[in-house]
N, C-alpha and C positions, 0 to 999 in steps of 0.2 A: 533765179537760175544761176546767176553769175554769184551770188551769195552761195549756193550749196556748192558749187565748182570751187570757191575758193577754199571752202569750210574743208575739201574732201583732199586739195592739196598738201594743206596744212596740216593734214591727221596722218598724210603718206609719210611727208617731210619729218614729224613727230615720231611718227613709227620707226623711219629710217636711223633716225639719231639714239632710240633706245637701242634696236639693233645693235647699231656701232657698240655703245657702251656696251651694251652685255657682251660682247665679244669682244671687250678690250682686255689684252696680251698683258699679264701679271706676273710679277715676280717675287717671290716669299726669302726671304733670306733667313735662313739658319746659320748663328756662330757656335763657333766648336773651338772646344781650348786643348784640340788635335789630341797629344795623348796626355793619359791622367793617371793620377795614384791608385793604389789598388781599393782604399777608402771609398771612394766614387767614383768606383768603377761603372757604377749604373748610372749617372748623372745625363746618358744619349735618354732613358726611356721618357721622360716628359717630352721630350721635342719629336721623339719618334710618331707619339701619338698625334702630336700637332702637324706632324708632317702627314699622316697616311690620314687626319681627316682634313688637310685641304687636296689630298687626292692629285695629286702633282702628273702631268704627261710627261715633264722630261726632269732630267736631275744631274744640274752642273757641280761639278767638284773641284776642288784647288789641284787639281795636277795640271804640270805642262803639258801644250797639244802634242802630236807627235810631227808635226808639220814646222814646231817653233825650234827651228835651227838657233836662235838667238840664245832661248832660254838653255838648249842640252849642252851647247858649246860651253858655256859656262856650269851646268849641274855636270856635266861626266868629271869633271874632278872638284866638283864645290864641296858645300856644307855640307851633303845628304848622303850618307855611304848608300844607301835605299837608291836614289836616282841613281849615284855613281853605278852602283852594280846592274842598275837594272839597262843602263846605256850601253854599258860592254856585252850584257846578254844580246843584247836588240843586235849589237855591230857583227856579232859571231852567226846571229840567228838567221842575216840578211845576207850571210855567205852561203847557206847551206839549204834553206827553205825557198820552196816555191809557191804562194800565195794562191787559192784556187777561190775565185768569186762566189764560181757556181755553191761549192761546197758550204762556203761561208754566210751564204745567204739562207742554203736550205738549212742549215742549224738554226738560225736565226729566228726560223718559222716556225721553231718547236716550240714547245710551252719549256719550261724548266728543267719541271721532272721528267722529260722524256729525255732530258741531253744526256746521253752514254757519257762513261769517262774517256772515250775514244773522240769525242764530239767537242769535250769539255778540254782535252790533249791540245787538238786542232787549234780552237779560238786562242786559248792561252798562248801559242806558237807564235799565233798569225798576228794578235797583239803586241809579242815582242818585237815580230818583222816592223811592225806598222809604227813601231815607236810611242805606242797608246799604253800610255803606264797606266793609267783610272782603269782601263778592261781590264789588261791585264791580272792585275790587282783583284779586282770583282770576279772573276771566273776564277780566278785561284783560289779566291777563299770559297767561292760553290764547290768547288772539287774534293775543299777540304773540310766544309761542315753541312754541306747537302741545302738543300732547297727552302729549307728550315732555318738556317742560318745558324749561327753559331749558340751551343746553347747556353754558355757562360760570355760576360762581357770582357772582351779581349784586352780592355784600357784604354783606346783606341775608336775615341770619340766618333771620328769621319767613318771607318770602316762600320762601326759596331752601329749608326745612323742611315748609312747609304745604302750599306749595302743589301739591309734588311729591309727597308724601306723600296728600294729597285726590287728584291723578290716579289714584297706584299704586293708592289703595283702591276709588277708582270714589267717592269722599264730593262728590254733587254739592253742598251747600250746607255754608257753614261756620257757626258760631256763636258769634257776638259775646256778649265778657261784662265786658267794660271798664265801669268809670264813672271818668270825670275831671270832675265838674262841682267838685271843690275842690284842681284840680291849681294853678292861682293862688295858692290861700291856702298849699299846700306848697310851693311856689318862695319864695313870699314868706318862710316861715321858712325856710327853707334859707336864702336871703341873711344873714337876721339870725342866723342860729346859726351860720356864718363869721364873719360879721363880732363877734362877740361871743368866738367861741377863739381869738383873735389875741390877747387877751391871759390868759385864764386855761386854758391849756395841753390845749384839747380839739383846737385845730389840728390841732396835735403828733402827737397821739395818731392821730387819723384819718389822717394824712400815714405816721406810723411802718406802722399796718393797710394800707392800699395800698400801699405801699412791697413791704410783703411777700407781698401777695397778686401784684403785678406780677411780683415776680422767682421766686415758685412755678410759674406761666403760663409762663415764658420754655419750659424744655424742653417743655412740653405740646403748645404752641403751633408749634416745629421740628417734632418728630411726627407734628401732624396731629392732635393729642387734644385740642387746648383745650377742645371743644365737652363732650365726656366731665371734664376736669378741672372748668369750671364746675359742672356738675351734681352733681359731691361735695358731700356735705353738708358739708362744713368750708370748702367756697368759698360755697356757699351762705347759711350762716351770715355770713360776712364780708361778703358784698353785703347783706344784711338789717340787720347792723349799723351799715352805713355811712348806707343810705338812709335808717333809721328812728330815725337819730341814740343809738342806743344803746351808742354807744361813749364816751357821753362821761364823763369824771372829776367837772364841774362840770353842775349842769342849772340849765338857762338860759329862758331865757324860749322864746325861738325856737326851741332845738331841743327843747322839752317840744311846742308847738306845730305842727313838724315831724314829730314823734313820731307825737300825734295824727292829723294828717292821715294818716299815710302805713296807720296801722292802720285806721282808719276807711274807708280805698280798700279797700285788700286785705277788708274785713268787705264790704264792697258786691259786688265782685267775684266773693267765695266765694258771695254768695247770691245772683248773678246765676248762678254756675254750678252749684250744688247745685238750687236749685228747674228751671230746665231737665233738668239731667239726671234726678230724681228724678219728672218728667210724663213723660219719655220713655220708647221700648222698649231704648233704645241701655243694653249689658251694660258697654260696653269704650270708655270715653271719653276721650279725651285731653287734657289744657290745655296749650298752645305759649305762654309767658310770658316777659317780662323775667323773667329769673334772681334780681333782685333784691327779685320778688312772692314767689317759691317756698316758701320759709320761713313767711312773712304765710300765704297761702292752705293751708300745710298746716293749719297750726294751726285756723284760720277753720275747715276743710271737718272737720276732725274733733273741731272742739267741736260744731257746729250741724248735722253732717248722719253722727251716728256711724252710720247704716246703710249707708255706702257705706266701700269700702276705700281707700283713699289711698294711691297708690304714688312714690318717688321717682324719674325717669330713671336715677336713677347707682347705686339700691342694689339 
């Protein structure tokens, strides 16, 4: 007796732990080399396919949250005329509109093709209000190429992926998990860690890596596969190396610096999207990213949030 009591324990406790795993919380990362030539301009459709057959519940994007004071104080007059403009719309928009929940929620409940362009007015409003550049952005391009999405590719890696990708799944809202509030002080060593390999032969070095990552691309890119070539981890690696200055022979002030910053984003990032996903019920999560984060955020998501699985697009 005491024999089948234990035998019927041990099959519970067995049961329990598959359980867990099959419901262990995943994350798929797609890199995007943001916008492209008119050449490859199709280079989103292989990953679009990869993406709508792992069937994604939510779908995080490189935009700032609308809550990150840090990162807009710095985009309303940084690098992005795109944020710049879209932060003075937000500041005129929050003088004059009044936000209605109710309203906003029963849209929400609609399927796509029932959103009126009255419906479609509203969201895109109440996105400016909210400081939510990613909706914003995604219901504007529905208003402007319908439920269908767009039927030429725009150049325009992230939209011409997401957004098409959030129709096919029915993902009415996207989730922002960018922080750029120290994309300044990374430009600014990037200047100074160029201008310092000009003469102790990091230039070189970096010039020789892109040299060869460009002419690897060449047939991928004829094919139609570039989008899948990026996502190899061996290109992936190379964009990581480049950005986060760890290519180099000499270490220099600026690209130690460079360095920094660039690991420091990606650490912000990963916990912008590990604590989301981790409050959520979402099983099967997506990140649509510069190509050049991929590498940074795998590491980040599986030091600080080893209960979730970490998948690569290309492996």
């Amino acid at each position: 007796m005491k024999t089948l009591i234990t035998f019927i324990i041990a099959l519970c406790i067995s049961t329990l732990n598959v359980t867990a795993q099959d419901s262990q919380k995943e994350i798929l990362i797609v890199g995007t080399m943001h916008t492209v030539p008119n050449i490859v301009k199709r280079s989103y459709k292989p990953m679009l396919r990869r993406a709508k057959k792992y069937n994604p519940t939510a779908i995080y994007v490189e935009s700032p949250r609308g809550n990150d004071t840090l990162s807009w104080e710095y985009l309303k007059d940084g690098w992005s005329k795109n944020y710049k403009a879209f932060y003075y719309l937000s500041d005129s928009i929050q003088k004059v509109f009044t936000p209605n929940l109710k309203t906003y929620n029963s849209i929400l409940e609609k399927s796509f093709s029932n959103m009126t362009t009255e419906d479609l007015d509203f969201m895109i409003t109440t996105f400016a209000y909210n400081r939510d550049n990613a909706n914003h952005e995604f219901y504007t391009y529905i208003k402007k190429h319908g439920v269908e999405g767009s039927k030429k590719p725009t150049q325009h890696e992230d939209g011409d992926l997401t957004f098409k990708l959030a129709l096919h799944q029915n993902i009415k809202l996207l989730t922002s998990m960018d922080d750029q509030r120290t994309n300044k002080e990374y430009h600014e060593a990037w200047t100074k860690c160029g201008k310092e390999g000009q003469s102790n032969g990091n230039n070189a070095i970096n010039n020789k890596m892109n040299k060869k990552a460009y002419n690897s691309a060449i047939i991928p890119a004829i094919f139609r596969g570039l989008g899948k070539h990026t996502n190899r981890r061996k290109s992936l690696e190379q964009l990581h190396k480049s950005s986060s200055f760890t290519y180099v022979a000499v270490k220099t002030e600026g690209c130690t610096e460079g360095e920094r910053y660039w690991n420091e984003r990606n650490m912000r990032m990963a916990k912008n999207i590990g604590e989301q996903v981790m409050a959520s019920d979402s099983e099967r999560n997506i990140v649509i990213v510069g190509a050049s984060h991929v590498i940074g955020l795998e590491k980040e998501l599986q030091t600080s949030y080893p209960d979730l699985k970490i998948v690569l697009a290309g492996e």
